[in-house]
N, C-alpha and C positions, 0 to 999 in steps of 0.2 A: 216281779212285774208290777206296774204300775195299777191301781184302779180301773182309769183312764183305757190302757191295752184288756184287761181283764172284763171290762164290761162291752169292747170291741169284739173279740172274741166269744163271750155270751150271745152277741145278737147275730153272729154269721154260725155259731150253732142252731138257734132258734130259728133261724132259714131254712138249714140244713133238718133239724128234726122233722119240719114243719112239709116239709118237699118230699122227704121221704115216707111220711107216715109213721114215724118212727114214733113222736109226741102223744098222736092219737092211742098208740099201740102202748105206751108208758103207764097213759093215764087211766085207758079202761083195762088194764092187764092190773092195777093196781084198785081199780074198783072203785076210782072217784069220776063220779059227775063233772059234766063243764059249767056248769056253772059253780061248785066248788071253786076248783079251777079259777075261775075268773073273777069271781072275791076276793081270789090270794092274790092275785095277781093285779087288780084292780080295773078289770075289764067285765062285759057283760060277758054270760055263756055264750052269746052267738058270737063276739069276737072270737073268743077260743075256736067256735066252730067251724070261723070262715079261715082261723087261722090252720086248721088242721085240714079241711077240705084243701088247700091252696088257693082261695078264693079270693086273700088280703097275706099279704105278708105281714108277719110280726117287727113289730118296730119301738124305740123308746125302751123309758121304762118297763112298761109295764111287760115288753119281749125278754126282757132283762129279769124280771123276777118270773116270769116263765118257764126260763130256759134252766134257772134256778131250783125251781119249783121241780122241774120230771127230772132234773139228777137227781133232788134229795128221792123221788118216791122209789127210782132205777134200784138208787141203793136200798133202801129198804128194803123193799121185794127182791133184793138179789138174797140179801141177808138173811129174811125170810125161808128161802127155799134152802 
């Protein structure tokens, strides 16, 4: 796949994490902060957190290294346990 399809697909996950609470449950199951979070990602904590209440949908880049972001931490903590 192309970049271009692969960073489409990152942001209608980032909907999908974001809708279901699944992001929220990634991040604090893995014991990082939003505002961590939204350093890496280059948003403020309360982005993160309107992103994760469903208050603001994730968009752009910075939905994009997001969406990035709670697969690396999934795997970790999978790997982890």
């Amino acid at each position: 796949m192309d970049s271009i399809t692969l960073d489409i697909l990152d942001m209608a996950e980032a909907v999908r994490l974001a809708r279901t609470g699944e992001a929220r449950a990634i991040r604090q199951r893995c014991g990082v902060n939003a505002s961590a979070v939204g350093a890496a990602c280059g948003v403020s904590a309360s982005a993160i957190t309107r992103w994760e209440s469903g208050d603001r949908r994730p968009t752009g880049m910075p939905a994009i290294a997001w969406v990035r972001l709670l697969r690396e931490l999934d795997k970790a903590d999978r790997r982890s346990r």
